[in-house]
C-alpha positions as a Markdown table, in Angstrom:
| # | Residue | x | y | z |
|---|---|---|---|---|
| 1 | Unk | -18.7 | -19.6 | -15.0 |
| 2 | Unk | -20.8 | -22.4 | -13.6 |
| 3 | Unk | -23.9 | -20.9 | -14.5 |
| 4 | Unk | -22.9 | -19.9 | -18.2 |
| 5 | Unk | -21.7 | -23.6 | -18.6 |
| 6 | Unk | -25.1 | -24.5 | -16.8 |
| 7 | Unk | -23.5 | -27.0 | -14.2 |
| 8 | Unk | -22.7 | -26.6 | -10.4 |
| 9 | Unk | -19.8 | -24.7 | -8.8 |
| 10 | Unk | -18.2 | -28.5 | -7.8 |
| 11 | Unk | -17.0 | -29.4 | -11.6 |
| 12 | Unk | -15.4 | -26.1 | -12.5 |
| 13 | Unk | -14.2 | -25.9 | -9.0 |
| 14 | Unk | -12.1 | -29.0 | -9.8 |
| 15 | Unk | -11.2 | -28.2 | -13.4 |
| 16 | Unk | -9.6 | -25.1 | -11.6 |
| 17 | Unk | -7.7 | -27.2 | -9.6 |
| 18 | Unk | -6.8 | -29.7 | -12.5 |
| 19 | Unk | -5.4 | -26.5 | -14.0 |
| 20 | Unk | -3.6 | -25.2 | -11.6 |
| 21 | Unk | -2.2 | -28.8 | -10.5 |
| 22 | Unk | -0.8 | -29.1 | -14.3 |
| 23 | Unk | 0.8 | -25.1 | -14.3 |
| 24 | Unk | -1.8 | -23.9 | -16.8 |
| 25 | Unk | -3.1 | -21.2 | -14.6 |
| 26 | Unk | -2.1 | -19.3 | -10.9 |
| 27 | Unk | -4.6 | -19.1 | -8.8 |
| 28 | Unk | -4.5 | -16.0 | -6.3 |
| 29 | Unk | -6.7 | -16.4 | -3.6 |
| 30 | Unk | -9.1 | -12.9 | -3.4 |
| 31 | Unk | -6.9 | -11.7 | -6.3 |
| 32 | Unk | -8.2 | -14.1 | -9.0 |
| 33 | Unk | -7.1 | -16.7 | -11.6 |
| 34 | Unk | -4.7 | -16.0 | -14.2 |
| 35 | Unk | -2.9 | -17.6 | -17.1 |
| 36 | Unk | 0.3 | -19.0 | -15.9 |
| 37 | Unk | 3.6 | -18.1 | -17.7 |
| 38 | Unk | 6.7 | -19.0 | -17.5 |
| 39 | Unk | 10.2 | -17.5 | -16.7 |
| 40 | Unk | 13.4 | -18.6 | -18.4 |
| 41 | Unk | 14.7 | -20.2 | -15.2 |
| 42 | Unk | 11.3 | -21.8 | -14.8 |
| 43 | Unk | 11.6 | -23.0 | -18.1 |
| 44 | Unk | 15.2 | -24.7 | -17.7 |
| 45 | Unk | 14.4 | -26.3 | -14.7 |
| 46 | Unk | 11.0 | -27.9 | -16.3 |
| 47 | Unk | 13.7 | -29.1 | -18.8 |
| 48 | Unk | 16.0 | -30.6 | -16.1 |
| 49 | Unk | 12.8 | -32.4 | -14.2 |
| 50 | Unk | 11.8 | -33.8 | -18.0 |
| 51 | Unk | 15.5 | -35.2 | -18.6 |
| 52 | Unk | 15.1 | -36.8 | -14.9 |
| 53 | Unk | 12.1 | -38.7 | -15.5 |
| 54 | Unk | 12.7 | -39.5 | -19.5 |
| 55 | Unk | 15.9 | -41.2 | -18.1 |
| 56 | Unk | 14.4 | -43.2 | -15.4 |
| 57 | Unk | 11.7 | -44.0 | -18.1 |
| 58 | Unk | 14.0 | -45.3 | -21.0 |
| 59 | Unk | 16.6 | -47.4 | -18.4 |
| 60 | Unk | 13.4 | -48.9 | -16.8 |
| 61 | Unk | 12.1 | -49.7 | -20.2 |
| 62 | Unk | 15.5 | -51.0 | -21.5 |
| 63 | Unk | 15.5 | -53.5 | -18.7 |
| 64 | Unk | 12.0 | -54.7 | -18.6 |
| 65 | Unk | 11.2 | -55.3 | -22.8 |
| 66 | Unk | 12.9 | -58.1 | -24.6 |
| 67 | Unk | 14.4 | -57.0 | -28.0 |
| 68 | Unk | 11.4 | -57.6 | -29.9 |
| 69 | Unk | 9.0 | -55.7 | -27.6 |
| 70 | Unk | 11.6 | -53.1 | -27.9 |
| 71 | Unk | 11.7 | -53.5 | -31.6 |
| 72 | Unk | 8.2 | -52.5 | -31.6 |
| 73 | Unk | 8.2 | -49.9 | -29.6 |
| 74 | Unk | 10.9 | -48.2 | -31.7 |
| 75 | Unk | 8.9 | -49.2 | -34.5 |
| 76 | Unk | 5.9 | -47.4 | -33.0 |
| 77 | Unk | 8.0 | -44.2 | -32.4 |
| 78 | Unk | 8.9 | -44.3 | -36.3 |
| 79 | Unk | 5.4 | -44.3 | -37.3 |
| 80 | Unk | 5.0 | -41.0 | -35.0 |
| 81 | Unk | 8.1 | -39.6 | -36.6 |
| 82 | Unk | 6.4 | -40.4 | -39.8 |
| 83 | Unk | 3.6 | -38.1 | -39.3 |
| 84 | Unk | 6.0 | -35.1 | -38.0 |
| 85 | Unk | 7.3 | -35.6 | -41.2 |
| 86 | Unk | 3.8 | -35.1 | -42.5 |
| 87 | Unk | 2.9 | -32.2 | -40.2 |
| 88 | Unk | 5.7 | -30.9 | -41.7 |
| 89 | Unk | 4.6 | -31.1 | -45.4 |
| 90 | Unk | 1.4 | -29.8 | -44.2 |
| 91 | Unk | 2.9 | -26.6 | -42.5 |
| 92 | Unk | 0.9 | -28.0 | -38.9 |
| 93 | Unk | 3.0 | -27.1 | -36.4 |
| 94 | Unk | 0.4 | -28.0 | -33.6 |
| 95 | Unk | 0.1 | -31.6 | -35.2 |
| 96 | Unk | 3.7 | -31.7 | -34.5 |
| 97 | Unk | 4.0 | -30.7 | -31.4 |
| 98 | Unk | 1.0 | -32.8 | -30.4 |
| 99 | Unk | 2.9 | -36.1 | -32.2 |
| 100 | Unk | 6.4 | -34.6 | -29.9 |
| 101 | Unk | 4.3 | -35.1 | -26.8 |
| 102 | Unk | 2.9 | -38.7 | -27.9 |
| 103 | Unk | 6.7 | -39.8 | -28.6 |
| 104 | Unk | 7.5 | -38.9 | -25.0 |
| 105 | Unk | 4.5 | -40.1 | -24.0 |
| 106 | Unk | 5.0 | -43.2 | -25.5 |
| 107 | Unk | 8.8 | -43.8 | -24.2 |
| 108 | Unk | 7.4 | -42.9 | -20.7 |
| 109 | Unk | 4.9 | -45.4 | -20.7 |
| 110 | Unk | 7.4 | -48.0 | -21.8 |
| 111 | Unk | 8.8 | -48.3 | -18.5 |
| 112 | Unk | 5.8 | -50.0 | -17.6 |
| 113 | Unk | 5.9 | -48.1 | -14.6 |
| 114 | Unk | 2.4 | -46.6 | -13.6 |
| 115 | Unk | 3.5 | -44.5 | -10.6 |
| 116 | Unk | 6.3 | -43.0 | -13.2 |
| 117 | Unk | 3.8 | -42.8 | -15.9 |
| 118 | Unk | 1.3 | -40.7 | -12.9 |
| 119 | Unk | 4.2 | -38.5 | -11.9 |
| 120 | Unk | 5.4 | -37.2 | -15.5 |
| 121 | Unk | 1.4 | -36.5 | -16.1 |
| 122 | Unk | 1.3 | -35.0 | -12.7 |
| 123 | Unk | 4.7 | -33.0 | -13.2 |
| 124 | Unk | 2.8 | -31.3 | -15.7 |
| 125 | Unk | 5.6 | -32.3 | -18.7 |
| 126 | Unk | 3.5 | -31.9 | -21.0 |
| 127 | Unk | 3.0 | -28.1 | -20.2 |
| 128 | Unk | 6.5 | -27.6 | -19.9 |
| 129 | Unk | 6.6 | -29.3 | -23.6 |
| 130 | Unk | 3.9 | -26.6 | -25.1 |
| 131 | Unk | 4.8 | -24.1 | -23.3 |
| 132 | Unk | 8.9 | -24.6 | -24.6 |
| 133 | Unk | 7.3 | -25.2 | -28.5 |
| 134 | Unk | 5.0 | -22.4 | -28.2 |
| 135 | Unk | 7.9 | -20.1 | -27.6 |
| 136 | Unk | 10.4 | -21.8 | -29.9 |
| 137 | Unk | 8.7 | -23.6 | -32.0 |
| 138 | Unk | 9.9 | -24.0 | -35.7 |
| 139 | Unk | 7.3 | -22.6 | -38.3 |
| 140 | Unk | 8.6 | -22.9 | -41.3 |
| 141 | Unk | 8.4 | -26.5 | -43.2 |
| 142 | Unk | 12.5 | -26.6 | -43.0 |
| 143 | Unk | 12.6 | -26.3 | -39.5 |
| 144 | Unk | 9.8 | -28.7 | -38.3 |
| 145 | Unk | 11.6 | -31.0 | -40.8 |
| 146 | Unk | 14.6 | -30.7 | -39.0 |
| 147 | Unk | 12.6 | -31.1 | -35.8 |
| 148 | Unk | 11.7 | -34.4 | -37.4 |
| 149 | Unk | 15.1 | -35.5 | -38.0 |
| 150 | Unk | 15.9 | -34.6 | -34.7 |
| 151 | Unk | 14.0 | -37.6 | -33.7 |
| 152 | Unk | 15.2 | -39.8 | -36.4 |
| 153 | Unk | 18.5 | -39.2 | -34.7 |
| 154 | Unk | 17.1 | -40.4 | -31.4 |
| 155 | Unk | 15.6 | -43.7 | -32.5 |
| 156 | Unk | 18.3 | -44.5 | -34.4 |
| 157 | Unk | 20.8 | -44.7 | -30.9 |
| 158 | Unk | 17.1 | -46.2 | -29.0 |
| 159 | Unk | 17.3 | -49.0 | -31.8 |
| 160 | Unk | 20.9 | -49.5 | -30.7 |
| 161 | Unk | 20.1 | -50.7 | -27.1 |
| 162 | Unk | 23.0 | -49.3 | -25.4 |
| 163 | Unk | 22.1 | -47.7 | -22.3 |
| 164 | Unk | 24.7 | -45.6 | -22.0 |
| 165 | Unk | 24.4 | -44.4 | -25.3 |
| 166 | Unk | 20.9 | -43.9 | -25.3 |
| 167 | Unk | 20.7 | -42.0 | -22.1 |
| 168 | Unk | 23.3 | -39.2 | -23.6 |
| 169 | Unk | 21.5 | -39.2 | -27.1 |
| 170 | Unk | 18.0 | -38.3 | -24.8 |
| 171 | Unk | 19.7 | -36.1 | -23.0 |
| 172 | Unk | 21.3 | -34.2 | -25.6 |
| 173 | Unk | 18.2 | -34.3 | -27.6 |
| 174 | Unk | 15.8 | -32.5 | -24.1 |
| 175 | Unk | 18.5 | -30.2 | -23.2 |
| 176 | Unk | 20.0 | -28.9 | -26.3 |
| 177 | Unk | 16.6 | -26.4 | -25.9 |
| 178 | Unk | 18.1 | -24.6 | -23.2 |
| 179 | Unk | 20.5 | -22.7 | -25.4 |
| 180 | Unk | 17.4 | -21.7 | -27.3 |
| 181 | Unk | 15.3 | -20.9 | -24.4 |
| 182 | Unk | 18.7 | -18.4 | -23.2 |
| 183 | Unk | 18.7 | -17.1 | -26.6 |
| 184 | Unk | 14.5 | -16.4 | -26.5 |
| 185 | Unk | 14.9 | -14.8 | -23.0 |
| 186 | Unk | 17.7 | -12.7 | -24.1 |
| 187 | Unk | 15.6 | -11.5 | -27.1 |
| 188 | Unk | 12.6 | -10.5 | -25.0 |
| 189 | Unk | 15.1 | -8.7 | -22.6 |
| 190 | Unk | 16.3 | -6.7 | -25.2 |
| 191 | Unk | 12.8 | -6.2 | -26.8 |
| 192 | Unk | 11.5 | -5.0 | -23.1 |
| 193 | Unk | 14.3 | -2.5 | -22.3 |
């Protein structure tokens, strides 16, 4: 690889790493590299790690903005809900799920906490994130729509302030996947036997 890209063994050496570090590929050593891919428990549990740190994030972020900061920030996330809308009228379900990621992002980063900001990158959340859409990911303009509106639903409880309630409307709105991740594993089950 390092001589068709024409650079030394130390670069792709550490984009290997990088890649493994963020789940995207297994490394076995004197077996090879491979693509990594994910089990249904794997899956959940990714889920379960994101609800974790998106919860730490938004009661951080809660505490430490004012209400106009916070008024932005929501206002921000809009703007992002905006464009799902228009992913969706363009039938771009990549844009979308690239604008899902940024919204998380986004209310990560709010916390203003950079060691919580290093460990979602690091947990490889985003992966989790793709590799959930890939697999369930809504295709037709009605459904990414819908995965719009499921955000509009969030912001509206963020705009609201109330910790309590905002925590359950994030949960709700991470975890309710698992149900389709069950449903997805039960399918390929079925289509395997």
């Amino acid at each position: 690889m390092s001589e068709q890209l024409g650079v030394s063994r130390t670069p792709v050496r550490e984009a290997i790493r990088t890649l493994e570090l963020h789940g995207f590929i297994e490394v076995h050593p004197k077996n090879g590299t491979y693509i990594a891919s994910f089990d249904t428990e794997e899956l959940q549990d990714g889920l379960h790690v994101r609800v974790a740190l998106e919860e730490l994030a938004l009661k951080q972020a809660l505490e430490r903005m004012n209400s106009r900061d916070w008024q932005r920030h929501c206002d921000h996330l809009e703007r992002l809900i905006q464009s799902m809308f228009a992913a969706a009228d363009e039938l771009d379900p990549v844009s979308d799920i690239e604008l899902d990621m940024e919204f998380h992002t986004l209310m990560m980063d709010a916390a203003q906490n950079r060691i919580l900001s290093r460990s979602w990158k690091l947990s490889g959340a985003s992966n989790f994130i793709w590799s959930l859409e890939h697999v369930l990911y809504p295709h037709t303009k009605n459904e990414l729509s819908e995965h719009a509106n499921r955000h509009v639903s969030l912001l509206e409880v963020l705009r609201g302030r109330n910790l309590e309630a905002c925590v359950d409307a994030l949960r709700h709105h991470i975890l309710r996947k698992i149900n389709d991740i069950q449903t997805v594993g039960t399918e390929q089950d079925l289509q395997n036997a």
